[in-house]
C-alpha positions as CSV (number, residue, x, y, z in Angstrom):
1,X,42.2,-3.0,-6.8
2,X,43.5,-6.1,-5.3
3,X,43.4,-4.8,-2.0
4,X,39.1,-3.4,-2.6
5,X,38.5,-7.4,-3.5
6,X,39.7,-8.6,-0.4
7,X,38.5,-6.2,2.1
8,X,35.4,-7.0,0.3
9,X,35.8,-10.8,0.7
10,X,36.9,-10.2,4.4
11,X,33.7,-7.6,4.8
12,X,31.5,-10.6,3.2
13,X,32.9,-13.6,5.5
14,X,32.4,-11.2,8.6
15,X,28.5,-10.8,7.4
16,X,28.2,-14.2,6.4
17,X,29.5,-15.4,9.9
18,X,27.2,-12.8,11.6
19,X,24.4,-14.3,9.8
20,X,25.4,-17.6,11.3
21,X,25.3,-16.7,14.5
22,X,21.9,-14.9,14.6
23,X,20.2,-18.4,13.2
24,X,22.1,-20.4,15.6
25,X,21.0,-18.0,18.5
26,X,17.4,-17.8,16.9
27,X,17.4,-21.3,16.9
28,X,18.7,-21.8,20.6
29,X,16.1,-19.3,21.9
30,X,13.1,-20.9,19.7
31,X,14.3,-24.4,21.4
32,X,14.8,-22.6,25.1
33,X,10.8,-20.8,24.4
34,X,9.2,-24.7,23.5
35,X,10.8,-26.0,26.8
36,X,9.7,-23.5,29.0
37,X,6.6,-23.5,27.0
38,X,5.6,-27.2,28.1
């Protein structure tokens, strides 16, 4: 039982980071796409 709980908590920092880094790079390439832009 114990064991479950944290590979879920692991399983939901891993997604939650994962998330991160797709609006970071989302970001990054909407910023890179208005400079080339101009």
């Amino acid at each position: 039982m114990v064991e479950t709980f944290l590979l879920l908590q692991t399983f939901r920092a891993q997604m939650v980071r994962h998330i991160t880094d797709l609006q970071i790079n989302t970001v990054m390439l909407a910023g890179i796409g208005q400079e080339t832009s101009f």
